[in-house]
C-alpha positions as CSV (number, residue, x, y, z in Angstrom):
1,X,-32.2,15.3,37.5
2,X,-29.6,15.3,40.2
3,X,-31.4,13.3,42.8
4,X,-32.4,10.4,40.0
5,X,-29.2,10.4,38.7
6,X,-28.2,9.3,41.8
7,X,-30.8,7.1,42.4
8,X,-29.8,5.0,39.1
9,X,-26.3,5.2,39.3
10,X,-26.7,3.5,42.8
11,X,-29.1,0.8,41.6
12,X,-26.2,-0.4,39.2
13,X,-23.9,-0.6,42.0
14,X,-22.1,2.3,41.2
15,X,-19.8,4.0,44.2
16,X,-22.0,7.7,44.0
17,X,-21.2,11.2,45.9
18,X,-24.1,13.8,45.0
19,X,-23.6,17.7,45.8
20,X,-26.1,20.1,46.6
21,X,-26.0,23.6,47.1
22,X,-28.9,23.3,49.3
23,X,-30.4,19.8,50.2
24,X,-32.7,17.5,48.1
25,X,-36.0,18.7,48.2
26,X,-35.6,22.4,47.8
27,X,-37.2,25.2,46.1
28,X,-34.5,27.4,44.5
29,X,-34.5,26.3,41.1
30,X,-37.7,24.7,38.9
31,X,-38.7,21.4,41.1
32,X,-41.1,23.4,43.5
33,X,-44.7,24.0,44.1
34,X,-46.3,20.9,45.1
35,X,-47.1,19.5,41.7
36,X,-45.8,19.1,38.5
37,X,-47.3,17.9,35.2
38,X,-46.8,14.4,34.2
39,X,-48.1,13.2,30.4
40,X,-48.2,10.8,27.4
41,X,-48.7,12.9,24.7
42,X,-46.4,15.9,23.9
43,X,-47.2,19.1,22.0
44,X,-43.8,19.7,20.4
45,X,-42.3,16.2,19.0
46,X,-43.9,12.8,19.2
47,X,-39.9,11.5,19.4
48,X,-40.4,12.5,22.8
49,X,-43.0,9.7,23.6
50,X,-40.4,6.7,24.2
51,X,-38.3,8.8,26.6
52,X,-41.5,9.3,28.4
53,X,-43.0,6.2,28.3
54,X,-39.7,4.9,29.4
55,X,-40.0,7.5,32.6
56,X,-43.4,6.3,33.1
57,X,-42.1,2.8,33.9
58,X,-39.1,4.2,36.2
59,X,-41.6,6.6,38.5
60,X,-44.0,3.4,39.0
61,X,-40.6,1.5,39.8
62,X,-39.5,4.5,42.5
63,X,-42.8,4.4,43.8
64,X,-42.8,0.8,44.6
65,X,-39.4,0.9,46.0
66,X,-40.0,3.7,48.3
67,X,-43.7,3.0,49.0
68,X,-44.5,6.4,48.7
69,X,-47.1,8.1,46.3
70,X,-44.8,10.2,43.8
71,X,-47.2,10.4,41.2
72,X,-51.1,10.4,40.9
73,X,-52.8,9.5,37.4
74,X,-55.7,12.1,37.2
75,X,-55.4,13.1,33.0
76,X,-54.3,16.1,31.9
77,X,-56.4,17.8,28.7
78,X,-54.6,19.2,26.1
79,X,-56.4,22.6,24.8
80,X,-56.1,24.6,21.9
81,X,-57.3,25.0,18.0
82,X,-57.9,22.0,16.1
83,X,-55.8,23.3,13.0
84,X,-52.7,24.5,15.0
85,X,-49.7,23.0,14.4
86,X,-49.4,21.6,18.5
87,X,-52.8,19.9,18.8
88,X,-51.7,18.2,15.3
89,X,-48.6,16.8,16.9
90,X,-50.7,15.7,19.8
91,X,-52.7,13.4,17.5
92,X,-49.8,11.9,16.0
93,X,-48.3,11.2,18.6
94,X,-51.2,9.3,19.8
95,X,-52.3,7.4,16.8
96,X,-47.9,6.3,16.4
97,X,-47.9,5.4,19.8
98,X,-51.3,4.3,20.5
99,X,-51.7,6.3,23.5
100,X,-55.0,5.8,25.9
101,X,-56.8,9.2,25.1
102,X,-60.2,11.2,24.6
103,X,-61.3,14.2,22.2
104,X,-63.7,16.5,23.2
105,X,-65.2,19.0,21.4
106,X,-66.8,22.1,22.9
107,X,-70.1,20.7,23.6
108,X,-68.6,17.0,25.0
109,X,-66.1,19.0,27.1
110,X,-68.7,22.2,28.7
111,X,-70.9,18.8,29.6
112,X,-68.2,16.9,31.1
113,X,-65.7,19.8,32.8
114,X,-67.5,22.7,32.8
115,X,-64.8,24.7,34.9
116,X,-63.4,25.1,31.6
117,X,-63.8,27.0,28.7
118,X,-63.1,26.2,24.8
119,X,-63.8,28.6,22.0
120,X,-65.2,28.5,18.3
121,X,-62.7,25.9,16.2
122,X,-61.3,24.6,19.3
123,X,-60.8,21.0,21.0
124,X,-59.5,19.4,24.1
125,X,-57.7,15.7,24.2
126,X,-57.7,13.7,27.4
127,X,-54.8,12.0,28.0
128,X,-55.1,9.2,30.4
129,X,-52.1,8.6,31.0
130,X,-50.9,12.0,32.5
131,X,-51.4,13.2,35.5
132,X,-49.6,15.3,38.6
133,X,-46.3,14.5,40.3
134,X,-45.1,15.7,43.9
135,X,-42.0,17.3,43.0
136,X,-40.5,18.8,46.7
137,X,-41.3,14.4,47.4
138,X,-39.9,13.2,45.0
139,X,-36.8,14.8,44.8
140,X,-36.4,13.8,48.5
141,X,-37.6,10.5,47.6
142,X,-35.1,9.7,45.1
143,X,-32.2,11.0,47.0
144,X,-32.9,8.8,49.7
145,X,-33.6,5.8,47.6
146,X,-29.8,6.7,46.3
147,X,-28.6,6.6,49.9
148,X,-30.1,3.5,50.8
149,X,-28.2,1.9,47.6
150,X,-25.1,3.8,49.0
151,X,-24.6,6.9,47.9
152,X,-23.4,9.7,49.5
153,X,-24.8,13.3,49.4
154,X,-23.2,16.1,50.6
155,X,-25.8,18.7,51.5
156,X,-25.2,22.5,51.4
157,X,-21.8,21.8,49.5
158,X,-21.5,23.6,46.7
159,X,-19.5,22.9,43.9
160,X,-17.2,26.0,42.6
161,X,-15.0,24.0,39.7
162,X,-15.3,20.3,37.7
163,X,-11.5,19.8,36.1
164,X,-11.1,17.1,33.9
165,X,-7.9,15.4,35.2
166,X,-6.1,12.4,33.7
167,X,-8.5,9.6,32.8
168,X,-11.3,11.1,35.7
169,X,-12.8,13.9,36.7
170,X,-11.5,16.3,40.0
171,X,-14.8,18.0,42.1
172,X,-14.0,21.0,43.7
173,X,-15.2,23.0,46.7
174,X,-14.5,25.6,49.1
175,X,-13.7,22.8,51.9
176,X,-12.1,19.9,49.9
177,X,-11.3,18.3,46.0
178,X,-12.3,15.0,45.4
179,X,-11.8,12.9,42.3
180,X,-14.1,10.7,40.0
181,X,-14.2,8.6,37.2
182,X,-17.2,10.4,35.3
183,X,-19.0,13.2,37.2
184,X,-23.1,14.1,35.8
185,X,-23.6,17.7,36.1
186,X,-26.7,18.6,37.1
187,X,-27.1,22.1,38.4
188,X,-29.9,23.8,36.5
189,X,-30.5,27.1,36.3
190,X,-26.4,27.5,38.0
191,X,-24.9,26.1,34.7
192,X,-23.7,29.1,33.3
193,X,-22.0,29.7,36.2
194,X,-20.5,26.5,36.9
195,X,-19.6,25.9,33.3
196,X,-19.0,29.4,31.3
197,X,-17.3,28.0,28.2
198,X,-20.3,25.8,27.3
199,X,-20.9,26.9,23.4
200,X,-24.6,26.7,24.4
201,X,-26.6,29.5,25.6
202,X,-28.8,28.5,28.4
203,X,-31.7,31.3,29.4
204,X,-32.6,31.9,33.2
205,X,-36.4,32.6,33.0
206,X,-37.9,33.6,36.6
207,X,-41.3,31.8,36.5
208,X,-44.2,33.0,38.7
209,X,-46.5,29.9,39.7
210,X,-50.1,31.2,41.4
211,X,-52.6,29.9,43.1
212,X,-56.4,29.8,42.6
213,X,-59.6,29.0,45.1
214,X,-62.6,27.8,42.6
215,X,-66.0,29.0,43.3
216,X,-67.6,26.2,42.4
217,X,-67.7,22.3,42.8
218,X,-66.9,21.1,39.0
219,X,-62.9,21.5,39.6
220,X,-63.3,18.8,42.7
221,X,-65.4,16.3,40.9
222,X,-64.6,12.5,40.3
223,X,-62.3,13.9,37.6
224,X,-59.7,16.6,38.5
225,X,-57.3,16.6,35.6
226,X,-54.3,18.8,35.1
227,X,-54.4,21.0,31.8
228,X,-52.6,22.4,29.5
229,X,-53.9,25.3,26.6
230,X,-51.6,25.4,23.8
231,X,-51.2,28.7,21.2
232,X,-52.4,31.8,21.1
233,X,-52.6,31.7,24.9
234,X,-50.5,29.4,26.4
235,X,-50.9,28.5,30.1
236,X,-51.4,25.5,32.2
237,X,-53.3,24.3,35.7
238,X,-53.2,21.5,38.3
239,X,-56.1,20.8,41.0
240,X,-54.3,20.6,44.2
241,X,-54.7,16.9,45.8
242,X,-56.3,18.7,49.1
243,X,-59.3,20.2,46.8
244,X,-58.4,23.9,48.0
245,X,-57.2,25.6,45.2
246,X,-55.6,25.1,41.3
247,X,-52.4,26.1,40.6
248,X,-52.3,27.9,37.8
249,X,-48.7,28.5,35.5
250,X,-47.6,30.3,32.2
251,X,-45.0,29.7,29.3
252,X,-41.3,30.3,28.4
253,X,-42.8,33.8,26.5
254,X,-44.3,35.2,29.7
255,X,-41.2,34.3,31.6
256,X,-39.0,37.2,32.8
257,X,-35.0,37.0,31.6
258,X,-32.8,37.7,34.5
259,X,-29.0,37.9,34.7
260,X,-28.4,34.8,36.8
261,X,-30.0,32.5,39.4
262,X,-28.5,34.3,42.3
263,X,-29.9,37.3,41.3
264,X,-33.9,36.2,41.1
265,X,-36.5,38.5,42.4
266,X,-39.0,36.3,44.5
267,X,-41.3,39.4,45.2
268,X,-44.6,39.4,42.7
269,X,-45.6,42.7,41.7
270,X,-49.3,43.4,41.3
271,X,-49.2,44.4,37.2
272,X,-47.5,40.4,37.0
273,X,-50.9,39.0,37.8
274,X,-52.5,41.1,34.8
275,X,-51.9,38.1,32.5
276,X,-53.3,35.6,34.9
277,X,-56.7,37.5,35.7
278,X,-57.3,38.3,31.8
279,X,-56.8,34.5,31.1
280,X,-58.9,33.0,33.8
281,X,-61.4,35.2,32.7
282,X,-61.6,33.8,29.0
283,X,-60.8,30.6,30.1
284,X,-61.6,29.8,33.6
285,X,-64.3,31.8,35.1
286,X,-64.9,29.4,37.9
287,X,-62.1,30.3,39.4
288,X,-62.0,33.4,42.2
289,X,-59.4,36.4,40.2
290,X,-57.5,37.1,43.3
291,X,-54.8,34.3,44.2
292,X,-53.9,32.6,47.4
293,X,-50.5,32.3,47.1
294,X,-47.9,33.0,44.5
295,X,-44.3,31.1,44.5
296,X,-41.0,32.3,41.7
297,X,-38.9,30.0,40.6
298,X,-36.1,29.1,37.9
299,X,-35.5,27.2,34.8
300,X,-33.3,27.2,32.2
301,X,-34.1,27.6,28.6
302,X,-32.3,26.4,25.1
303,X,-32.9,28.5,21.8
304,X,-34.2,25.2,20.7
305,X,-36.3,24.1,23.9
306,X,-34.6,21.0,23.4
307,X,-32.0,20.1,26.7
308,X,-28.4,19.7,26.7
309,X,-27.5,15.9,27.1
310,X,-24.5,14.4,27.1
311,X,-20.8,14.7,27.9
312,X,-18.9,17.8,27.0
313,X,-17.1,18.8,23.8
314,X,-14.0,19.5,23.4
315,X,-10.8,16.6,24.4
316,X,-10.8,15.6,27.8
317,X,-14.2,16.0,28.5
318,X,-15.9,12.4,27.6
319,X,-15.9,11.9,31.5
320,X,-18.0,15.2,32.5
321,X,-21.6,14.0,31.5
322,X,-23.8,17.4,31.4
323,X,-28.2,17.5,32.1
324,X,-29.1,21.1,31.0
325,X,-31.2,23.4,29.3
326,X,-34.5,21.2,29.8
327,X,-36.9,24.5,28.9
328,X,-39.7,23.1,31.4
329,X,-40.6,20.4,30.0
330,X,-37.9,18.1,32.2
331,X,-39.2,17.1,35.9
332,X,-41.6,14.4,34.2
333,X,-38.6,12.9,32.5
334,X,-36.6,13.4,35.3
335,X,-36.0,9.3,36.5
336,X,-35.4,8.8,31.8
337,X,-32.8,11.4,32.1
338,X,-31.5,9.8,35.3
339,X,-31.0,6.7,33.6
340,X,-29.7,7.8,30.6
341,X,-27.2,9.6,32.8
342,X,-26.4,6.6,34.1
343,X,-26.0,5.1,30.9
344,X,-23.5,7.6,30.0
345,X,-21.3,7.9,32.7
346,X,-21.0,3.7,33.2
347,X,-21.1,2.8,29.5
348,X,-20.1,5.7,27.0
349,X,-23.7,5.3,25.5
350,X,-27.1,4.5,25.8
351,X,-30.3,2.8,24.4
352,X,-32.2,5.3,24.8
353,X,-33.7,7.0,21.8
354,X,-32.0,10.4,22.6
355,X,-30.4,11.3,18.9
356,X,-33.4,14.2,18.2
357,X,-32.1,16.5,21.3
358,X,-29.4,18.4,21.4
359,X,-27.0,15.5,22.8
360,X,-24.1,17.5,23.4
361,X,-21.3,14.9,23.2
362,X,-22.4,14.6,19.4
363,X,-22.3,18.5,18.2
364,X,-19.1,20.4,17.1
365,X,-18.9,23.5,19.3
């Protein structure tokens, strides 16, 4: 969020200073392991298909700028039972929003991808428009986009206080305080440190990402799309772009709570990978049970899944514009978010059709 928010801040001509704890690009928090998701259709609210559209437009737009391939459109499948309330919202959103998609049911799909596996009452939809994003790139890619424009990001500077002052904003760290007009805070899993009063809970989840070799050629045909199974078992996958192995990933309810970012466990325990070997086994046989490689990391979680967006409550606080709480569904929205960010801090509003999330600047703490 940080690094696009930059990025569209600069491309207005604003004057931009970015902090990071670390330096664009990382892998402390959420935007690691080589790919993440990117889709049309969304399980949980078809109000979310504007916001992505709109972030379909902008990662096509960094791309070009940059000449760099952020993003590749493979198709993701969306799995689950045809009467669950998920797959239902899949297919509105589709039909309102006339999105370029597939069904298949169990026969069309064992024909087609036979790597995977549906069961009795179940379908899959093919989204077209989905695919897999390269999120270490495009983090990098975006902050140096922003610098091109101008901006100015201080690497391994991390920010310890954000005081509203006057009519702007005061940044502060252990070397200097510097003063803003508006400052977008966008520090992930770290927000409850950085901001303690917020009257919003935001979960730390420790995530455990694994990787998978497949044992035979069907995940490297023509098609290799990204998937996603929705209730009772909820898990997702992404073919690597070198064809050596799929990544596989779980959900927010198989996600360990822990105290605070700076406290995460990166060490995977061998009971952790009971849930992965029992669901590649129902689900994706084709794929060898012992993994390659296994990665941990962070994201932050609202009781609502819906993020935090907006400025802060309370008087004085119009200027400090807050991106939190995104509950994993936020790197493919990430240049939206950006933007709207952008709106926010430049113009006190935005176009965007954001009123259906928990748009902070709008809720009595």
């Amino acid at each position: 969020m940080g690094s696009q928010a930059a990025w569209r801040l600069a491309a207005r001509g604003a004057e931009v200073v970015g902090y990071d704890r670390f330096a664009p690009g990382h892998d402390r928090s959420a935007a690691g392991g080589e790919t993440r998701i990117f889709r049309s259709a969304h399980f949980e609210e078809s109000r979310w298909v504007p916001l992505l559209k709109h972030a379909d437009v902008l990662w096509e737009e960094l791309q070009r700028e940059t000449g760099r391939e952020l993003r590749r459109l493979t198709g993701c499948l969306l799995m689950g039972p045809t009467e669950h309330r998920q797959m239902a919202t899949v297919l509105e959103s589709i039909a309102e929003h006339g999105l370029d998609h597939e069904v298949l049911d169990v026969d069309a799909l064992a024909k087609r991808f036979p790597q995977y596996r549906l069961e009795e009452g179940e379908a899959a939809v093919l989204d077209r428009r989905a695919g897999f994003i390269r999120p270490e790139l495009s983090v990098q890619t975006a902050a140096r986009r922003a610098e091109e424009l101008g901006a100015r990001i201080r690497r391994y500077t991390e920010v310890k206080e954000i005081v509203p002052v006057g009519s702007g904003v005061e940044v502060r760290t252990d070397s200097c305080s510097e003063r803003f007009d508006a400052v977008v805070v966008t520090v992930g899993p770290w927000v409850n440190d950085l901001l303690p009063d917020l009257p919003w809970e935001v979960e730390v989840r420790r995530l455990v990402s694994a990787w998978y070799t497949p044992t035979t050629e069907a995940w490297f045909g023509e098609e290799r799309p990204a998937f996603i199974r929705t209730a009772p078992h909820h898990f997702y996958g992404l073919p690597s772009p070198d064809g050596v192995s799929v990544k596989i990933g779980l959900n927010r309810t198989l996600h360990r709570l822990i105290d605070g970012p700076d406290r995460l466990e990166r060490t995977v325990q061998p009971e952790e990978l009971e849930i992965f070997t029992e669901l590649l086994g129902r689900f994706l046989p084709d794929l060898h049970p012992d993994p390659t490689r296994l990665s941990v990391y962070m994201e932050g979680y609202t009781e609502s899944d819906r993020p935090l967006v907006g400025p802060l409550p309370g008087a004085g606080n119009e200027n400090v514009i807050l991106l939190a709480g995104f509950s994993g569904h936020g790197f493919k929205l990430s240049p939206a978010f950006g933007d709207i960010a952008a709106d926010l801090a430049l113009d006190g509003d935005s176009a965007q059709p954001i009123d259906f999330i928990t748009t902070v600047g709008r809720i009595t703490a």
